[in-house]
C-alpha positions as CSV (number, residue, x, y, z in Angstrom):
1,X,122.8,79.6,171.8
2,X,125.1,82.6,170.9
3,X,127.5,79.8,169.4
4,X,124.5,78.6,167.5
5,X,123.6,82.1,165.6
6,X,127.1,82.5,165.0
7,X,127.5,79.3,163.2
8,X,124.1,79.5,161.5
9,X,125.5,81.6,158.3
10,X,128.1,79.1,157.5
11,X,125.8,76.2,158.0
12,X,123.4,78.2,154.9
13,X,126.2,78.6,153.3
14,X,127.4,75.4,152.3
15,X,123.4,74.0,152.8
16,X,121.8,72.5,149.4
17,X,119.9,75.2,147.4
18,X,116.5,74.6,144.7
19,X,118.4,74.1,141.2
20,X,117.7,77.1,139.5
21,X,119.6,76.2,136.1
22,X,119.2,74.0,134.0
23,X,122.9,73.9,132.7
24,X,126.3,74.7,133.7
25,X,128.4,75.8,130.4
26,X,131.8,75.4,131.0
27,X,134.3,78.3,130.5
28,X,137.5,76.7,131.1
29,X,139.1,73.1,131.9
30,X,138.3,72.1,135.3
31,X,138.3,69.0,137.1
32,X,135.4,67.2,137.7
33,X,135.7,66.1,141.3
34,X,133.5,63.3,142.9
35,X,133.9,64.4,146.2
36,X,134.5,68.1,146.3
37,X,135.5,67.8,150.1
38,X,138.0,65.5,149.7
39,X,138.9,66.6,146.1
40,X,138.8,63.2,144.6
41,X,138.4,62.7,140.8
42,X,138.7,59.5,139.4
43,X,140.0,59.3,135.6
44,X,140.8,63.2,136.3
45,X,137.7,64.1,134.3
46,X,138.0,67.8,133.5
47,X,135.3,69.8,131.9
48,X,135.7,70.7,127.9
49,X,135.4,74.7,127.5
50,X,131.6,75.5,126.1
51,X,130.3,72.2,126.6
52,X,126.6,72.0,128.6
53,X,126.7,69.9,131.6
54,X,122.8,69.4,133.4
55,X,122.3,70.5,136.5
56,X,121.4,68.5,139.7
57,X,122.5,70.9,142.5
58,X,123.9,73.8,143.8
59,X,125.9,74.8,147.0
60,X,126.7,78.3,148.2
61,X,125.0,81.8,148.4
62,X,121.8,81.4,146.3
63,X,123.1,84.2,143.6
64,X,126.7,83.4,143.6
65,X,126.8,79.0,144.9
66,X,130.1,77.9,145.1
67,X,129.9,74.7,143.7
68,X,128.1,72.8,140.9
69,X,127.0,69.3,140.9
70,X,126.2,68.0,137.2
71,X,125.8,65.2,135.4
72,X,129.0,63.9,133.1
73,X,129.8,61.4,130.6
74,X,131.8,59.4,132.9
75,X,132.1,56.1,133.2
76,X,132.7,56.3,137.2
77,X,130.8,58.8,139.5
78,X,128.8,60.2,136.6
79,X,127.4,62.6,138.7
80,X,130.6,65.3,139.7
81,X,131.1,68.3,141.3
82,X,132.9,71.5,139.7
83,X,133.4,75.1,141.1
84,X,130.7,77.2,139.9
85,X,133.7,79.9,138.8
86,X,134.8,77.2,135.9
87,X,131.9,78.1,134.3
88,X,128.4,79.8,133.6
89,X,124.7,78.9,134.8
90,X,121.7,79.5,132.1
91,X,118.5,78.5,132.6
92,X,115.9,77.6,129.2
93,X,112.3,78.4,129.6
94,X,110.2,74.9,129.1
95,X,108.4,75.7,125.5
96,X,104.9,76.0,125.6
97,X,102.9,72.7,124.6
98,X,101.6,73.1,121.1
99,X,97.9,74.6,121.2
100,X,94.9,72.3,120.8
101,X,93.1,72.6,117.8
102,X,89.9,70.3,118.3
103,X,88.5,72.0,121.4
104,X,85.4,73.6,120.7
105,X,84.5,77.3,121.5
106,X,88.2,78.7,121.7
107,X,87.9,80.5,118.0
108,X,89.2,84.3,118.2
109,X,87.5,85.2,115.0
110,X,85.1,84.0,112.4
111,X,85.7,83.5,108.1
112,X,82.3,84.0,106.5
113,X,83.6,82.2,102.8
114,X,81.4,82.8,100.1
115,X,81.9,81.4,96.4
116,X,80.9,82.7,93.1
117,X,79.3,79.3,91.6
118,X,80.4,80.0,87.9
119,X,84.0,79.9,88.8
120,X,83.9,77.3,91.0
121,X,81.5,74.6,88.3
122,X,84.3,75.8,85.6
123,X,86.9,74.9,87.8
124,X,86.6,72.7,90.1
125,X,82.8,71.1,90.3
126,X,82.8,69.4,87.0
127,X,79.5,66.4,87.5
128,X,78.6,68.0,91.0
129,X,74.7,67.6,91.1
130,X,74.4,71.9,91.2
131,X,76.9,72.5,88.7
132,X,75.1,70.0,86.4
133,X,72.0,72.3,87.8
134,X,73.9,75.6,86.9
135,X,74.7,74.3,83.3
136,X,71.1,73.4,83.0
137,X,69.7,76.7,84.7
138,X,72.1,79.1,83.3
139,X,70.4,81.9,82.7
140,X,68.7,82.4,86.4
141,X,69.2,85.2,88.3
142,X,70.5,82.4,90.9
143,X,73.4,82.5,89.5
144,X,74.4,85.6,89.9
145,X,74.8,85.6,93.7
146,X,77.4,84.5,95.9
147,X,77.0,81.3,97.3
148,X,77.5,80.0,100.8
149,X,81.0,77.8,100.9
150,X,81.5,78.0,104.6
151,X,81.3,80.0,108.2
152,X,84.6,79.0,109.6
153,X,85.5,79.8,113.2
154,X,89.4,80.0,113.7
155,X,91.5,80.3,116.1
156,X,94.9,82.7,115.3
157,X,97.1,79.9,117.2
158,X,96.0,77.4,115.1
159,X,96.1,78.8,111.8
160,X,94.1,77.1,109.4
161,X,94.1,73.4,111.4
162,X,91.5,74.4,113.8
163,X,88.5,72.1,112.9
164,X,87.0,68.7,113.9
165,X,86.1,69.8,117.2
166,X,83.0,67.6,117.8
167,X,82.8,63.5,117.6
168,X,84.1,63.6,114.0
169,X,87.9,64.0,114.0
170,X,89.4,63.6,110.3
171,X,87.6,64.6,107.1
172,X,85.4,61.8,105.5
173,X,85.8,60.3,102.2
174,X,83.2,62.3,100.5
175,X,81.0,64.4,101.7
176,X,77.9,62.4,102.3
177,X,79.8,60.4,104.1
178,X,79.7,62.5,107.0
179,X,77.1,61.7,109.6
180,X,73.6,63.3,109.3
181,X,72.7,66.5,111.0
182,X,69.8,67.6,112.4
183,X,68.9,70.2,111.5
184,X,64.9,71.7,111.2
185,X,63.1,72.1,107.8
186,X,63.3,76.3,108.5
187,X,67.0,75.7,108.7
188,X,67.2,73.7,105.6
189,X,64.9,75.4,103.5
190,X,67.4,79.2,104.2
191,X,70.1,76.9,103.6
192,X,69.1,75.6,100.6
193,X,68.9,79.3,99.0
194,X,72.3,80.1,99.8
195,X,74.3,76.8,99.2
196,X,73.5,75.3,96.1
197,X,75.1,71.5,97.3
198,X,72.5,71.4,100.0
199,X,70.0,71.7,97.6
200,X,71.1,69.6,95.5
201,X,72.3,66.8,97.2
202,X,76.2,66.7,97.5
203,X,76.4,67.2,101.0
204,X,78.8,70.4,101.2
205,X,76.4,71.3,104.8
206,X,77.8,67.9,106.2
207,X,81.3,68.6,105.9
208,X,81.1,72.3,106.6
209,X,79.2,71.2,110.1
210,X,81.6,68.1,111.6
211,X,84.9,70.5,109.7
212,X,83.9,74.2,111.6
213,X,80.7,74.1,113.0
214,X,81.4,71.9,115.5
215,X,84.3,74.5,116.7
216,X,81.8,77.3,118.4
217,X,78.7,77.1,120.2
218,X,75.9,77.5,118.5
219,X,73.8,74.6,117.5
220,X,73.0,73.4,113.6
221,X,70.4,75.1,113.2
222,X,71.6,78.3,115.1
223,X,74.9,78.4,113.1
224,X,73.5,77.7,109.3
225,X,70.5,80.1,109.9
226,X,72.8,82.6,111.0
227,X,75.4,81.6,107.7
228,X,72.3,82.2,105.7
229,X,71.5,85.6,107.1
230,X,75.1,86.5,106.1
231,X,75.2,85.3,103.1
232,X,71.7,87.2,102.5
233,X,73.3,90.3,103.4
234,X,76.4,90.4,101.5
235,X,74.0,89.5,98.4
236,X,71.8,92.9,98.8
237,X,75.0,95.3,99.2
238,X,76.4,97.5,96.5
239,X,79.5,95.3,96.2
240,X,77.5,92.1,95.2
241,X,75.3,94.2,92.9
242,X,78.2,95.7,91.0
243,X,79.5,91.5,90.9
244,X,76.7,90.4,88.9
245,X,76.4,93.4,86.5
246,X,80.2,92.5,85.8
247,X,79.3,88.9,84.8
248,X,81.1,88.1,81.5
249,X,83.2,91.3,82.1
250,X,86.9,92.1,83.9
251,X,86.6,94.2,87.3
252,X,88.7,94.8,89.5
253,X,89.7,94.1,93.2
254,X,89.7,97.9,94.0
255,X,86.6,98.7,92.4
256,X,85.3,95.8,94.4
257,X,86.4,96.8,97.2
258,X,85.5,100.6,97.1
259,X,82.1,99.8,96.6
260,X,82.1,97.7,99.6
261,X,83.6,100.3,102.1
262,X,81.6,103.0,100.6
263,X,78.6,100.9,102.3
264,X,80.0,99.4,105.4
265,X,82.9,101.8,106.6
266,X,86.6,102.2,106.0
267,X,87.1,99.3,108.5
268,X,85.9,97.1,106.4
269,X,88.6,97.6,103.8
270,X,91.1,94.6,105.2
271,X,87.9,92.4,106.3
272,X,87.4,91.7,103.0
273,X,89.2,89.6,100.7
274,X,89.2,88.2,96.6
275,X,90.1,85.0,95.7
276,X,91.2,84.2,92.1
277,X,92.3,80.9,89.9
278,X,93.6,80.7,87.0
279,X,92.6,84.3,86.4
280,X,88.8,83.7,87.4
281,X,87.1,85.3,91.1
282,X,86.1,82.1,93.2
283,X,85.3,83.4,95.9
284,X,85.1,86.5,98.6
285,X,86.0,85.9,102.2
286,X,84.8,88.2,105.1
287,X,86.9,88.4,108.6
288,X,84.1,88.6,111.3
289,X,84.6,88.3,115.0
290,X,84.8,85.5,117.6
291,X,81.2,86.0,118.8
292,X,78.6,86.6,116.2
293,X,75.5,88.4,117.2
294,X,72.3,87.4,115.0
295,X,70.7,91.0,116.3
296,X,73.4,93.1,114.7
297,X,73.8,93.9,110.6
298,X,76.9,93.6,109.3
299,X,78.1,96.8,108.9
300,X,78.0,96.2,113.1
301,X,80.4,92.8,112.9
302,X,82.5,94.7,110.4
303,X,83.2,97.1,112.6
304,X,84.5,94.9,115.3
305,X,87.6,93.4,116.3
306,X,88.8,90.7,113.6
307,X,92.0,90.0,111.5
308,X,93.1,91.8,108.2
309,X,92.7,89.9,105.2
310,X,94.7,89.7,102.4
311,X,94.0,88.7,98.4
312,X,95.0,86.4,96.6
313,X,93.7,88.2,92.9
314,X,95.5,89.8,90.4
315,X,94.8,93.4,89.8
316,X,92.1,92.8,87.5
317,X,89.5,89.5,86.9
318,X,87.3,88.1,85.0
319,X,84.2,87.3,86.4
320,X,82.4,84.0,85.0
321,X,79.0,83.8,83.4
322,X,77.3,81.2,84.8
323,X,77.4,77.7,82.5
């Protein structure tokens, strides 16, 4: 037995240990031996000085082994042994698989996207049933309120590919080519006062739905009543007040912007954002957060935790009469 303990810290010694690298980068030429015990190395194979060899094993004390078994490009015994002072061990943390972007209810904050319909008919709605409407209707007072483009739940690891998260999985060929959506005449009837393609029959609801909606929790009728109530909001503050007394006229991102912290807080400064093309506002963009609680007003969700938001306006604007 005494014979036994004494010999037990050579037997660990030379015993196998868990590979704990994943290469063995070679410091100096070495030779590459088959069998370490007998010294054998066929074709006297001898490691090339900062070359990577992988790593199969390791012998010796766990922080300092003695030997390295790795894998070669030889022909013969491919698999050779070297001393572990030829060289250095390093180990590479396995990267992280790439984060899923269709699974529903994993957004970290919400986009509330709301367009100002002039801009967007000049631009880029040309024969669209509601532009055709606008053009027709121009002088409504309809027109002069922000429209609902989209409530867009994102997820920051994701950036702007999280979407699709329900049976649809690509974006259709046009819009009413989606599948229907049930959704309740209450639900359709706030909808239709805040998105002008819902009322009018180009679909924008279906795309909106099977694109975000299907990426959080609440149901269709939940989500576009509560993207309507939004919406509604935004178009009774100061900011969208001061919008459609400017239509026709230049203003300004700060002046904009001022009007809208004056109401909701100095928070709400980056949770706001102006979008611009070819020198026209298109649209305003509000960074809400992950959960969205229909009991709170929005000076509430302002106030809580969201991303910044940046512009993408000039200084200074124009802001489109309607038709």
């Amino acid at each position: 037995m005494t014979f036994f303990l004494r010999l037990l810290p050579l037997l660990i010694g030379v015993l196998s240990l868990p590979v704990a690298a994943d290469t063995f980068v070679a410091k100096q030429s070495c030779p590459l031996y088959q069998s370490k015990n007998k010294l054998t190395n066929p074709n006297e194979v001898m490691t090339v000085p900062g070359q990577a060899y992988p790593v199969l094993e390791l012998l010796g004390n766990p922080k300092r082994p003695d030997w390295v078994r790795v894998t070669t490009a030889a022909l013969e015994s491919p698999e050779r042994w070297v001393a572990a002072k030829c060289g250095n061990l390093e180990s590479h943390p396995a990267k992280e698989a790439p984060a899923r972007c269709d699974i529903s209810g994993e957004q970290d904050s919400h986009v509330l996207a709301l367009s100002w319909q002039g801009a967007f008919c000049e631009l880029f709605g040309k024969g669209k049933p509601e532009c055709k409407a606008l053009d027709d209707t121009a002088t409504s007072t309809r027109w002069l309120s922000l429209t609902l483009h989209g409530l867009w739940p994102n997820k920051s690891a994701c950036g702007t590919d999280y979407g699709f998260c329900g049976e649809v999985k690509h974006k259709a060929k046009g819009f009413c080519k989606y599948p229907d959506i049930a959704l309740s005449d209450a639900a359709r009837d706030k909808l239709a006062l805040v998105m002008p393609s819902a009322d009018f029959g180009s679909c924008l609801e279906k795309h909106q739905w099977w694109k975000h909606g299907s990426c959080q929790q609440m149901h269709a009728d939940q989500y576009f009543i509560e993207a309507s109530r939004l919406t509604g909001l935004v178009n009774e503050s100061r900011m969208a007040k001061l919008l459609a007394d400017s239509s026709g006229k230049m203003q300004s991102t700060a002046t904009l912007r001022q009007a809208f912290t004056d109401e909701f807080g100095k928070q709400s400064a980056k949770r706001i954002s102006f979008h611009c093309s070819r020198g026209l506002l298109t649209e305003i963009r509000l960074s809400l957060p992950a959960t969205l609680d229909a009991s709170l007003e929005l000076k509430h969700l302002l106030a809580r935790q969201a991303p910044e938001l940046r512009d993408s306006c000039p200084a200074s604007f124009l802001v489109d009469v309607p038709g």
